[in-house]
N, C-alpha and C positions, 0 to 999 in steps of 0.2 A: 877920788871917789867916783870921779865921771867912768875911770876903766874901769873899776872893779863892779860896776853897776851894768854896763856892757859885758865883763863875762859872765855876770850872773846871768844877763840876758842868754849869752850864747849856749852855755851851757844845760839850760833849762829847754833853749828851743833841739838841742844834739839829741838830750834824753828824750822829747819827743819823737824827733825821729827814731829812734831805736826801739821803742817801745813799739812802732807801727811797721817795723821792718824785720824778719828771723835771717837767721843767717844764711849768705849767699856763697852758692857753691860752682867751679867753672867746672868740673869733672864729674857733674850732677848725674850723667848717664851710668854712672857704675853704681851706685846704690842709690838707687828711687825711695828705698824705706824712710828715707828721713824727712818726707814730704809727704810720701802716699802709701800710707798703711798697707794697701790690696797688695802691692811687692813680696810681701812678708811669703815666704816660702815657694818663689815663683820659679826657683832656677830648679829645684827637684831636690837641691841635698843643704847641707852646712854650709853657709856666707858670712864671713867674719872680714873688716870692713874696720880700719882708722886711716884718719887724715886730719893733717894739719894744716891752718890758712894763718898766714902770717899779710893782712889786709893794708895797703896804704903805708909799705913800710918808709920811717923816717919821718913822719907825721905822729908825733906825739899823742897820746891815747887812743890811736888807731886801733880798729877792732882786730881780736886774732880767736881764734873759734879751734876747739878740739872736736872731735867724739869719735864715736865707737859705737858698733851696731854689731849683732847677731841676728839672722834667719834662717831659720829652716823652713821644711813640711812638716806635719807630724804623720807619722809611720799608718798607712793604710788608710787614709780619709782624705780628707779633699781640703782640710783646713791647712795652717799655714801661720804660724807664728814671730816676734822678732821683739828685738829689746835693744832699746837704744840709750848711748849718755851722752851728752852736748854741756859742753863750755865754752861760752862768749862772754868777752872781755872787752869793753870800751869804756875807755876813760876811766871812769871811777867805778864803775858798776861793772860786777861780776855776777851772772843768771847760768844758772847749772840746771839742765834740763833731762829728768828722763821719761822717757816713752816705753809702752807697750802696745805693741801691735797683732791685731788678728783676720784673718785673712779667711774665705773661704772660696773657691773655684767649682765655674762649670764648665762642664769640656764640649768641645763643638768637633765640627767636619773640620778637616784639614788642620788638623793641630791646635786649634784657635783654644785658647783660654778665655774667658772673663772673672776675673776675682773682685770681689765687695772685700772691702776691709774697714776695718773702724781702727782708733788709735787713741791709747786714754797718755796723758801727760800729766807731769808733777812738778812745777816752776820754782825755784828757790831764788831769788833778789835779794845781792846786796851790792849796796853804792856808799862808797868810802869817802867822804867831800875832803876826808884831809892830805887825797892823791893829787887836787886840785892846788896849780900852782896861784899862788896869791901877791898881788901886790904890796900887799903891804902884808909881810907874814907876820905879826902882833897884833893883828887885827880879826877879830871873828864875822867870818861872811858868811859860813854857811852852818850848820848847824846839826842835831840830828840824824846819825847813820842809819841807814835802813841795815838791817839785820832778819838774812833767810825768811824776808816775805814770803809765804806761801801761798800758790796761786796755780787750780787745776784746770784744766781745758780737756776736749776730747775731740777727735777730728776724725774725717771718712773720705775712704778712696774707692775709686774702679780702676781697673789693672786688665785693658784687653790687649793680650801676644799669645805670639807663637813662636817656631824658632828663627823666625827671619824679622820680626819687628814689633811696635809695641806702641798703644795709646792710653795715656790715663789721666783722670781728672779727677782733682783731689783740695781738702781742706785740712790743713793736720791740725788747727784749731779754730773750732765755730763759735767760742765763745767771745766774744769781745770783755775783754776785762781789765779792771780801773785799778795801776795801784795809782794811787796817793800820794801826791806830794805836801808835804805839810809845811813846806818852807816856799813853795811857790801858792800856796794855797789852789791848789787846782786839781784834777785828774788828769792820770797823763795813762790815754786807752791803748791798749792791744790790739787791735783789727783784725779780724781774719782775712786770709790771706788762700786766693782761690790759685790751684796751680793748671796747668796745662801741658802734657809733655807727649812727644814721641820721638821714635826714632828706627830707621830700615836697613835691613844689612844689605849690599847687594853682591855680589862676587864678580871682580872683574876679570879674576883668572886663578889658576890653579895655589897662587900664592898671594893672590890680594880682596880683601875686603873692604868695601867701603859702604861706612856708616854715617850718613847724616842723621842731625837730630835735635833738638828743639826745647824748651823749658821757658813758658809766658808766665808771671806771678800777675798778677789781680789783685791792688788794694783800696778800699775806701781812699778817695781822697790823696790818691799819688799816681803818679804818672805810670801806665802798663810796660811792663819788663819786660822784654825779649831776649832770650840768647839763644842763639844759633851757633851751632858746631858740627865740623866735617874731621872724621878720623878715617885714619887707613891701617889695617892690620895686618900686618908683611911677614909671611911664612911661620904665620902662627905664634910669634917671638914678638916680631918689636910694632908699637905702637907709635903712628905718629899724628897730630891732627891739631886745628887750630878754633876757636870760635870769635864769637863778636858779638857783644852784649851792647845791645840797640840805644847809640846814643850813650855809651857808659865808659866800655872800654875794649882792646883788641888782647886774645891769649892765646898763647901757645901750648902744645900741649905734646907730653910723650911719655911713653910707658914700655916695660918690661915685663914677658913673661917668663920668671928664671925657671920657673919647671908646673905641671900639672897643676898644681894649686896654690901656687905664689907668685903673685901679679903687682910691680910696684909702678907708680907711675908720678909726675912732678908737670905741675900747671903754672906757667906765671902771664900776669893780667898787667898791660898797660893801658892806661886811663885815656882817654878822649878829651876829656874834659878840662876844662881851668885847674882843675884838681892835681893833675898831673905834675905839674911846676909846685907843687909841695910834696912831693913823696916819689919814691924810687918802682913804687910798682908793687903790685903782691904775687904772696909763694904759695903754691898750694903742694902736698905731698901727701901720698896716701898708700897703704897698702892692705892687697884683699887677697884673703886665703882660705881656697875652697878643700871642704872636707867631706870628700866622696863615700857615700856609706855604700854595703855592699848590693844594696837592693838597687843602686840608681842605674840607669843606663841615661847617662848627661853624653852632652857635646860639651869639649871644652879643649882652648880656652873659651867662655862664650864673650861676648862681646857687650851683654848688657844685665 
């Protein structure tokens, strides 16, 4: 009775945390839209955008997170659209998340943009307690399956670049919202979650680029995130670059440009932390494929 009473404990305080944390990404510089709306139609044409994180693998219900995003401009205005779908998975609970994004841009001297964006979501939860291993499996501990809780939020960004670099501050949900546990009897809250990102290209020669660049989260009541990351873009083809997430973990990072508008790239994250002596590390892969309409005059490949 004493373990089974300790995982209910653990488990209750895990879903805490998850509930107060969205999914983390080390390859964050190539699609901003999943954090800060104003992104949404920033590069001038069609951005189509998956990846896969396979988080803390070898660590049983470790979290593993899909999605899938679209942005464009829309043709002759200044606005700027995108649509997103997110799945995260940890432990027993599965939260399927889609987004729309709108954007609108003002244009300045020397190429400068600033874009205002808002961003509505549509949350679906569900947590399966019978994923939970049990000590004593003839014995009922938990109770109750949450089933496609629905639960909406709406969030807003600023997006200022040009073609050499980029700052933007953003909330992709301002709502804090309670679901319900009814077997812990308590509320277990959402936070919003303030972002802070940039990042500069600079050229060090006729065939290299080098990008630093930056992503801080901001939450109620948990320690501030930092990740710092340095890439290098070598003859316009291959990607190579590393970051270090402050105090969390160190990753590597590398990408391929196989032709104009198909860019793949693979991140993996070793832990810093006590954490690390239980799990092998995480896999991130992703790939983004630009669809040039005839009106664009883009650089590419671009770099963010």
């Amino acid at each position: 009775m004493k373990k089974i009473v300790i995982t209910k404990i653990l488990f209750l305080l895990s879903l805490c945390i998850y509930a107060q944390q969205e999914p983390q990404y080390t390859q964050y510089m190539y699609n901003p839209i999943l954090v800060n709306p104003a992104y949404a139609g920033s590069k001038g044409h069609t951005s189509v955008y998956g990846l896969y994180r396979a988080q803390w693998v070898g660590l049983e219900g470790a979290p593993q997170t899909i999605n899938f995003s679209m942005n464009k401009p829309i043709n002759a205005s200044k606005l700027g659209y995108g649509v997103s779908v997110i799945n995260d998975r940890i432990g027993p609970s599965d939260e399927a998340q889609i987004a729309i994004d709108l954007s609108y841009s003002l244009f300045f001297g020397n190429d400068y943009r600033l874009a205002f964006g808002i961003k509505t979501t549509a949350n679906l939860l569900n947590i399966d307690y019978n994923r939970l291993n049990q000590y004593n499996p003839g014995e009922v501990v938990l109770q109750n399956n949450i089933s496609n809780r629905f639960s909406p939020n709406i969030g807003a960004g600023l997006f200022l670049y040009n073609k050499k670099g980029y700052f933007g501050v953003s909330t992709p949900m301002l709502l804090d919202t309670k679901k319900y546990d009814d077997i812990a009897n308590t509320d277990v809250n959402q936070r919003y979650h303030l972002y802070f990102m940039g990042g500069k290209i600079f050229d060090l020669g006729s065939n290299i680029k080098f990008k630093p660049a930056f992503i801080s989260k901001i939450v109620s009541g948990s320690p501030v995130q930092v990740d710092l990351s340095t890439n290098f873009l070598i003859n316009e083809k291959f990607t190579l670059g590393a970051a270090y997430r402050w105090s969390a973990s160190l990753s590597a990072m590398a990408g391929f440009q196989i032709n104009d508008k198909l860019f793949i790239g693979y991140g993996y994250d070793r832990e810093t932390t006590k954490l690390s002596g239980f799990n092998s590390g995480s896999h991130e892969i992703f790939m983004q494929f630009e669809l040039f309409e005839n009106f664009c005059n883009c650089e590419t490949p671009r770099f963010f």
